[in-house]
C-alpha positions as CSV (number, residue, x, y, z in Angstrom):
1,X,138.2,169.9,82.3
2,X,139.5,173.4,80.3
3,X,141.0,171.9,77.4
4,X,140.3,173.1,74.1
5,X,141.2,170.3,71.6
6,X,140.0,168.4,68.7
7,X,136.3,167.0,69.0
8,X,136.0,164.4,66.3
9,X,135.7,161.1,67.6
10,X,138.0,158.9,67.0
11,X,135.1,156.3,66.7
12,X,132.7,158.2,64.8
13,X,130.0,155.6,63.5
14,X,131.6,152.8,65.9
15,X,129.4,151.1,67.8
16,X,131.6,151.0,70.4
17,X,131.7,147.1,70.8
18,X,134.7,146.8,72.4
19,X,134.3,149.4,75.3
20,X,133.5,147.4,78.4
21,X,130.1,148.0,80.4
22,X,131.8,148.2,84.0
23,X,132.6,152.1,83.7
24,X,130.9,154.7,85.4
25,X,131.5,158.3,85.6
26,X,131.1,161.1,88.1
27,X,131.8,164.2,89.5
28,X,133.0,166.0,93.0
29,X,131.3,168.3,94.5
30,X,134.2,170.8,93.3
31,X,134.1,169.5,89.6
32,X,136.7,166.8,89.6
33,X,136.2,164.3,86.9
34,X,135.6,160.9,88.2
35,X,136.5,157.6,85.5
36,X,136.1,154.4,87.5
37,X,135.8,150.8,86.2
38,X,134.9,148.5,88.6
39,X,137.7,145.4,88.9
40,X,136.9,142.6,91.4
41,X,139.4,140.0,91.2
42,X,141.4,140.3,94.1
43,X,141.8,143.6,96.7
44,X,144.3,145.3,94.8
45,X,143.7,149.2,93.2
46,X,144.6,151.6,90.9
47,X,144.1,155.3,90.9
48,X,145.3,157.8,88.7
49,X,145.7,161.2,89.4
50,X,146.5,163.7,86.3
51,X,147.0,167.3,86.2
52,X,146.2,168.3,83.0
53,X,148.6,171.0,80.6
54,X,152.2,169.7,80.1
55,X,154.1,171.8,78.5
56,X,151.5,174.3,78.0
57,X,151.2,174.9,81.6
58,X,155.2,175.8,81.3
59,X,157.3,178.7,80.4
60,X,160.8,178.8,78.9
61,X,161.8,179.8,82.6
62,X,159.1,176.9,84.6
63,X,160.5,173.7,82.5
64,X,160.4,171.3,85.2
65,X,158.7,173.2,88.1
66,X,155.3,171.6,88.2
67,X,157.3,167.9,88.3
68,X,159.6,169.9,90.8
69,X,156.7,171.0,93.0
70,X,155.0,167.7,93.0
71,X,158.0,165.5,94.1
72,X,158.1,168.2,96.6
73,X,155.0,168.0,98.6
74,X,155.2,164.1,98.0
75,X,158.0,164.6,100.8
76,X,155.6,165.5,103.5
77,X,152.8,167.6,104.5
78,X,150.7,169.5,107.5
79,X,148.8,166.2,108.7
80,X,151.5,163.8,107.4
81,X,155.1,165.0,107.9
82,X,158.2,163.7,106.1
83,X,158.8,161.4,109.0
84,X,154.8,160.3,109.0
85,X,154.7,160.4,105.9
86,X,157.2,157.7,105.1
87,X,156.1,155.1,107.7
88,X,153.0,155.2,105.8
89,X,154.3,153.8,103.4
90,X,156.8,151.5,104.7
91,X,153.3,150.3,106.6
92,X,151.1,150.0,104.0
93,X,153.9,148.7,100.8
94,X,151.8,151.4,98.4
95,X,153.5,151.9,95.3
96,X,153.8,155.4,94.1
97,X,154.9,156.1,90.6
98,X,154.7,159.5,88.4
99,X,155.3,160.8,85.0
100,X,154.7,164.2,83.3
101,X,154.1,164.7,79.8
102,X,153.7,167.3,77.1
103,X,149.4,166.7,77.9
104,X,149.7,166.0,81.4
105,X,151.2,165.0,84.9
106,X,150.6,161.9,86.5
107,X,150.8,160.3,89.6
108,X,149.1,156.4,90.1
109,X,148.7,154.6,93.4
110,X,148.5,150.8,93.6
111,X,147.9,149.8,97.0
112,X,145.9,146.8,98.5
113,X,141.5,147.5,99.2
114,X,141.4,148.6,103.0
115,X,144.5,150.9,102.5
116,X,143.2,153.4,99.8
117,X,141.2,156.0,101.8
118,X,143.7,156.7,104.2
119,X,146.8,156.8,101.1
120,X,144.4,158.9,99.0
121,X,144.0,161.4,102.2
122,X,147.3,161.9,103.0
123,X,147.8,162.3,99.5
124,X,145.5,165.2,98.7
125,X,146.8,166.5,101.9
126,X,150.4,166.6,100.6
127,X,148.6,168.5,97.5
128,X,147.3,171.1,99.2
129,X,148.7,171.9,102.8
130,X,152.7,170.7,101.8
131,X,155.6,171.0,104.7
132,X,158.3,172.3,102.0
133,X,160.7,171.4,104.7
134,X,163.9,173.2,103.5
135,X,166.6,170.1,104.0
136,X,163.7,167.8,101.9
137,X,162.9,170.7,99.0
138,X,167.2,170.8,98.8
139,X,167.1,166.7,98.6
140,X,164.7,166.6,95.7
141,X,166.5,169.7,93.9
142,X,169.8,167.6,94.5
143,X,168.1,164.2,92.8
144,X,166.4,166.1,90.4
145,X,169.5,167.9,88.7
146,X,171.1,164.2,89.0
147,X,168.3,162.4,87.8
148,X,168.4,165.3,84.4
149,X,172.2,164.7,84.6
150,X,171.7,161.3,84.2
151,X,169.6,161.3,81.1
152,X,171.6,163.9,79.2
153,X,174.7,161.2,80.1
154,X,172.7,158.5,78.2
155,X,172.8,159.2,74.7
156,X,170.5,156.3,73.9
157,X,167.8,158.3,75.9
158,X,169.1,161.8,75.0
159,X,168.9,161.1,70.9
160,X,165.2,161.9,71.7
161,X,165.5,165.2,72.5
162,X,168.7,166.3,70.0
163,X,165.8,165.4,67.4
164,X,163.1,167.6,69.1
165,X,165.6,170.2,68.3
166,X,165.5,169.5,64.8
167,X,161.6,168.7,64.7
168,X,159.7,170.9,66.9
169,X,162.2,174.0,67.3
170,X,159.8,176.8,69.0
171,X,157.2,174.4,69.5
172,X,154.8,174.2,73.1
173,X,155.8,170.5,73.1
174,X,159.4,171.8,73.6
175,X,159.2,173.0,77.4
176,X,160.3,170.2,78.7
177,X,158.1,168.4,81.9
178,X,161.1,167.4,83.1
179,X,163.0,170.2,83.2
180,X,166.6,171.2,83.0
181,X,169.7,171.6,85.4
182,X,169.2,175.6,84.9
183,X,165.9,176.0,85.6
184,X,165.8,173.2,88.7
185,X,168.9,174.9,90.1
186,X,166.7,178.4,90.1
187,X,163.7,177.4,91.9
188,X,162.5,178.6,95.3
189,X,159.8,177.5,98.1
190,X,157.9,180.1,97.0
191,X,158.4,179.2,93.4
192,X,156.6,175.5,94.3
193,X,154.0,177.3,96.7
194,X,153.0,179.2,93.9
195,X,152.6,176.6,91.3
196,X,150.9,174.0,93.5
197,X,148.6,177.2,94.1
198,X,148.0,177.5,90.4
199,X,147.9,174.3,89.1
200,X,145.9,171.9,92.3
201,X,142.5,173.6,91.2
202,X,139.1,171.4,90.1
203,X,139.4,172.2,86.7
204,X,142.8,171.0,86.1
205,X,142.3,167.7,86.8
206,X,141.1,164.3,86.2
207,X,141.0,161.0,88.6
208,X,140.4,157.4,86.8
209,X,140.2,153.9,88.8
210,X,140.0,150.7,88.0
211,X,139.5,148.2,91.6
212,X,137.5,146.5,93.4
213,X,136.3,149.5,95.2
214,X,132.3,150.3,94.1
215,X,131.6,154.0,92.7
216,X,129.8,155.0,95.7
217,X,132.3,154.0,98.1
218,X,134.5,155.5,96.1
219,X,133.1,158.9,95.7
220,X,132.8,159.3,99.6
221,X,136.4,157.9,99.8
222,X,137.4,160.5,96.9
223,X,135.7,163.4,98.6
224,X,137.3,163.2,102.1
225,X,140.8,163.3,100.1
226,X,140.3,166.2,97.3
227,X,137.0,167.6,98.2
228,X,138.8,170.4,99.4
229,X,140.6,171.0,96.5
230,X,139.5,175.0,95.1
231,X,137.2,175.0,91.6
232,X,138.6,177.0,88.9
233,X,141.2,176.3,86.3
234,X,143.2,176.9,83.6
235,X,142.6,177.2,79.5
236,X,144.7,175.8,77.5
237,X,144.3,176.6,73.7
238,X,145.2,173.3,70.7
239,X,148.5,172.6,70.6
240,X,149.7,174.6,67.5
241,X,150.4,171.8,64.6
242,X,154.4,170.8,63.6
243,X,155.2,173.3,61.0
244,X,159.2,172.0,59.7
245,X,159.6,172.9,56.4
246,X,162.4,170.9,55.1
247,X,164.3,167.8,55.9
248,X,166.8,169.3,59.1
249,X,169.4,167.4,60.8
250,X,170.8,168.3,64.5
251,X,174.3,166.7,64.9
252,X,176.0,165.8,68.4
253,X,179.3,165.0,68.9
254,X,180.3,162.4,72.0
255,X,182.6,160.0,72.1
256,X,180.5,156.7,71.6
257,X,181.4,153.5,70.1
258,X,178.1,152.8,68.3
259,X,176.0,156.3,66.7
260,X,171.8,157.0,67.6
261,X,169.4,158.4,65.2
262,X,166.5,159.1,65.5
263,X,164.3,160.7,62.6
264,X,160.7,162.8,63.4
265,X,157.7,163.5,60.8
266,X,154.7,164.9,60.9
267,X,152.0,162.9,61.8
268,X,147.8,162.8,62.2
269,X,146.7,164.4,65.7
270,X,144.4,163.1,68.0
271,X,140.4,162.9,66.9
272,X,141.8,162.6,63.4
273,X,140.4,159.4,61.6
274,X,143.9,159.0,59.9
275,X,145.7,158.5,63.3
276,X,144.7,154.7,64.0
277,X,145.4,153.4,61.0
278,X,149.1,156.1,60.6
279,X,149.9,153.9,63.5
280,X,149.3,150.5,62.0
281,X,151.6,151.6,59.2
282,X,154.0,152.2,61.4
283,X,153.9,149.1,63.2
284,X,154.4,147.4,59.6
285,X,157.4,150.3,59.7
286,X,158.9,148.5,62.5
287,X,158.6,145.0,61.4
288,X,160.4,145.9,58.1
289,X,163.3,148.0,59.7
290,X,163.6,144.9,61.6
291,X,164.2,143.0,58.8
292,X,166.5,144.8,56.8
293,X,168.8,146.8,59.1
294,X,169.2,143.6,61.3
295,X,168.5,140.5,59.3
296,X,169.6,141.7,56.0
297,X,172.4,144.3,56.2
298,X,174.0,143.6,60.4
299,X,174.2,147.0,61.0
300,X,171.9,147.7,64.3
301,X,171.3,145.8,67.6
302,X,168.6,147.8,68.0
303,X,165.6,149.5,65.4
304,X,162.4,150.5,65.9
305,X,159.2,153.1,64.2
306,X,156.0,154.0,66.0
307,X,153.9,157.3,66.6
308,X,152.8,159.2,69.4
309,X,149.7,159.3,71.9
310,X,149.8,162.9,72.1
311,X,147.3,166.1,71.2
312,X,150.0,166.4,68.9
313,X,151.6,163.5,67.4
314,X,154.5,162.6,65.5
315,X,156.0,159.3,63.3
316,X,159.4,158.2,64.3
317,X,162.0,155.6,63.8
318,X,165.1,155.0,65.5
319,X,168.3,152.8,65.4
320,X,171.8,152.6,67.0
321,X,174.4,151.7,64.6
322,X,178.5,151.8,64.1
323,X,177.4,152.9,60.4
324,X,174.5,155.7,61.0
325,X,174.8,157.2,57.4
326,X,174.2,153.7,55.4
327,X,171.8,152.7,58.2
328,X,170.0,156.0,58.4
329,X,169.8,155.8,54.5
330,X,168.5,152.5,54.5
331,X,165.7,153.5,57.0
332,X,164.3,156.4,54.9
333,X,164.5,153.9,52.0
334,X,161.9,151.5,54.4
335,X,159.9,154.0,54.7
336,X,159.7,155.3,51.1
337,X,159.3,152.3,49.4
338,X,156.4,151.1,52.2
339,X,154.8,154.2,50.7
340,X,155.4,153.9,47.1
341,X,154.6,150.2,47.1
342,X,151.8,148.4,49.9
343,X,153.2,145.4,51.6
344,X,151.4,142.1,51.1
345,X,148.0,141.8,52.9
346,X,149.2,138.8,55.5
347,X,152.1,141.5,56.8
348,X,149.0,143.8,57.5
349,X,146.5,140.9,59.0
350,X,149.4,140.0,61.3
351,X,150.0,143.7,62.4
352,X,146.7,144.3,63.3
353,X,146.2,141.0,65.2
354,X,149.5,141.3,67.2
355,X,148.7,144.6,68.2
356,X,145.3,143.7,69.1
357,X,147.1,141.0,71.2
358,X,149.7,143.5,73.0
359,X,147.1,145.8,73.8
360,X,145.0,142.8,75.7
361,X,148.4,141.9,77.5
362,X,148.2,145.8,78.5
363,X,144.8,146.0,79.6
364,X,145.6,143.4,82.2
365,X,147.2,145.9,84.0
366,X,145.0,148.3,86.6
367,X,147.9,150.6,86.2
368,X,147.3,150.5,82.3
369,X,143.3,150.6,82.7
370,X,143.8,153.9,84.7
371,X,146.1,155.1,82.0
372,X,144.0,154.6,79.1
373,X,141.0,155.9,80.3
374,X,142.6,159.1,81.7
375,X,145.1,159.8,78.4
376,X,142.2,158.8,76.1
377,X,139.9,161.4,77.9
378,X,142.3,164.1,77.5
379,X,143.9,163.9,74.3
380,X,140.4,163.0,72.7
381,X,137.3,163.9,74.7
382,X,136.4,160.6,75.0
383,X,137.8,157.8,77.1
384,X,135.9,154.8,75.1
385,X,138.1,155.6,72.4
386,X,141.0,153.6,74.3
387,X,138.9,150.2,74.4
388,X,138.2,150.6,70.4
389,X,141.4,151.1,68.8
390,X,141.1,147.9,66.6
391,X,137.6,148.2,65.7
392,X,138.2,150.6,63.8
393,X,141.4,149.4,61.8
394,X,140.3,145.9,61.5
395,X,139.3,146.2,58.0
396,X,142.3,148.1,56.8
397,X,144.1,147.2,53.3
398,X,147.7,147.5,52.4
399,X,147.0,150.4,50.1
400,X,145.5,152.5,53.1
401,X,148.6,152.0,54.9
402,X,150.5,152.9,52.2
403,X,147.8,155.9,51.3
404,X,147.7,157.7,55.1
405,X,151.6,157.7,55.4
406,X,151.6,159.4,52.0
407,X,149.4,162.4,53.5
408,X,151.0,162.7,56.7
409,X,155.2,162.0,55.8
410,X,156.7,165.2,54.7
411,X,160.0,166.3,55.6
412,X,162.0,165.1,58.8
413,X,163.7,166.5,61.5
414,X,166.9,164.3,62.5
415,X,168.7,163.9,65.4
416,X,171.9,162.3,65.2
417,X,174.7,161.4,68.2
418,X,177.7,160.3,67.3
419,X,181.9,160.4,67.4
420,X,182.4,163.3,64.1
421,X,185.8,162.1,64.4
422,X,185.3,158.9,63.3
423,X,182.3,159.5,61.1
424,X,182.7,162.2,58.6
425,X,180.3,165.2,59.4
426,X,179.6,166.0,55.9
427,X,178.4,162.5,55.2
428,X,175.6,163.0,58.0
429,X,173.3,165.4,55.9
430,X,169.1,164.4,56.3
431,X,167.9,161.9,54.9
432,X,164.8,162.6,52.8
433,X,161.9,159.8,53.6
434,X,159.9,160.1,50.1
């Protein structure tokens, strides 16, 4: 796996207590890492496949084109044409789903026991030896460009990325996976041939499992489908830190009843010992935003803070609100006084312990088990780090909280959407949050 990135342990000194003894790893003969945890309680599995880079693997002019060229070849291939291809999976009721990151694409199969070698075959099939039939390469141009229409429509989705403008502007993180309607409309056959070339190599990737199905078996299944896959691969340097320099706003104008905000800071990256407990802060964040933009003050249907699982992480908070200036205010004001003064020590017990309960409610999930273990490995080095998140935070004060959003919170990038002729555009000016 050719990434360089951070290598301090998350869990440095842990004894790892928490990361479960059914894991094994292993390698293909080409180099593909292996992850699998072994999962017996019924016939149902999980794999996850990830091509790792993101945005890095992306230029201004490729946004989109390795998520373009995947959906592409997942329309059909040499031994398993479109037609073929789809009764398969009418047959066999596999679910497919897929998401692509600023670290990595992903694509996860949950099918039942006896129908994963032949799923997984067809599949690394469709990675290397793809039909690009022309009428189904114009069909997923045509629901891609809708699908990117479609988001940009929803300004409760799109506040996102109006406050990457003001947060990361020139940043790796801001080629965008997904794409946009400019560059999807430009790409050719040859385009997709090209990347799938470039990017379906041994070193590139990373498979985790979590199923009934024992390592062996599944190195021999695992083999047949990706054995053939080419060694070599791609290096991609650390993700260059967030370098804003003062408190930035990025105003939209639409015609919507109710305004979105959404406010980005700087916050720890991965292998940094202040990320875990930057995170439980934030959760405390959320609880108190709750509170007073909703309880106290009416003014949101909706709030919520958190940080990212990224190389490169940030802090947000977010709300939707007919009065975005006093609610924005107010939420800066949540965050500044959490830092100037710690909370009580029950807010922070309960945190912790309702976090370690939504990440147990998580874990359920083979989906989830394949996604922890495969993000974990690549945005830390390590994937036991997913299994000891609150080991390590489990002792944490008030004042630490308190202390590690102090080091991290500097200025923040804003992104606002909202009518400017109902609410006045000099009033919607950045918010400072300390």
């Amino acid at each position: 796996m050719k990434i360089i990135c951070l290598t301090v342990a998350v869990l440095l000194g842990s004894l790892y207590a928490s990361v479960p003894e059914d894991v094994e790893e292993f390698t293909l003969s080409n180099g593909i890492p292996v992850i699998t945890r072994s999962i017996d309680n019924n016939e149902i599995e999980g794999v996850s496949f990830f091509i790792i880079g993101g945005s890095s693997a992306l230029t201004e002019e490729t946004q989109g084109l390795e998520r373009f060229s995947l959906e592409c070849a997942m329309m059909g291939s040499e031994d398993f044409p479109g037609p073929e291809w789809r009764e398969l999976m009418d047959r066999t009721q596999a679910e497919w789903t897929s998401s692509f990151n600023y670290d990595y694409s992903r694509y996860h199969l949950r099918c039942i026991r006896e129908d994963l070698p032949i799923l997984l075959s067809a599949f690394g099939n469709s990675l290397l030896y793809p039909e690009l039939e022309e009428n189904a390469f114009e069909q997923v141009r045509t629901s891609t460009i809708q699908d990117l229409q479609e988001k940009y429509n929803d300004p409760d989705g799109w506040i996102w990325f109006v406050a990457n403008d003001a947060f990361m502007p020139g940043h790796t993180y801001r080629r965008l996976p997904d794409g946009t309607v400019e560059t999807v409309s430009r790409f050719t056959i040859e385009d997709v041939s090209n990347m799938l070339n470039e990017r379906i190599r041994s070193g590139n990737l990373l498979i985790t499992h979590a199923g009934p199905t024992k390592p062996e078996e599944l190195r021999s299944i695992l083999e047949q489908a990706f054995g053939d896959i080419p060694e070599g691969g791609q290096e991609f340097q650390q993700v260059e830190p967030f370098t804003i320099n003062s408190d930035t706003i990025v105003v939209q104008h639409r015609e919507v009843p109710t305004a979105y905000a959404v406010v980005k800071f700087n916050a720890p990256p991965q292998g940094h010992e202040d990320l875990l407990p930057f995170r439980a802060a934030m959760t405390v964040v959320y609880d108190l935003l709750w509170q007073v933009l909703r309880t106290d003050y009416a003014l949101t249907y909706s709030t919520h803070s958190g940080a990212t699982r990224y190389r490169e992480n940030w802090g947000y908070m977010y709300v939707s609100s007919p009065q975005p200036v006093m609610a924005c205010s107010l939420m800066a004001e949540v965050l500044a006084e959490l830092i100037e003064n710690p909370v009580d020590e029950d807010i922070v017990r309960g945190t912790i312990e309702k976090g370690r309960t939504l990440e147990n409610l998580r874990a359920a999930s083979k989906d989830n088990q394949c996604w922890m273990m495969g993000n974990s490995e690549i945005c830390t080095g390590d994937w036991r780090n997913a299994y000891t998140v609150f080991d390590n935070i489990s002792e944490l004060s008030s004042a630490d909280l308190s202390a590690v959003l102090n080091r991290w919170i500097g200025y923040g990038g804003w992104g606002v959407i909202a009518d400017t002729t109902v609410v006045s555009i000099e009033q919607l000016q950045p918010w400072p949050l300390k």
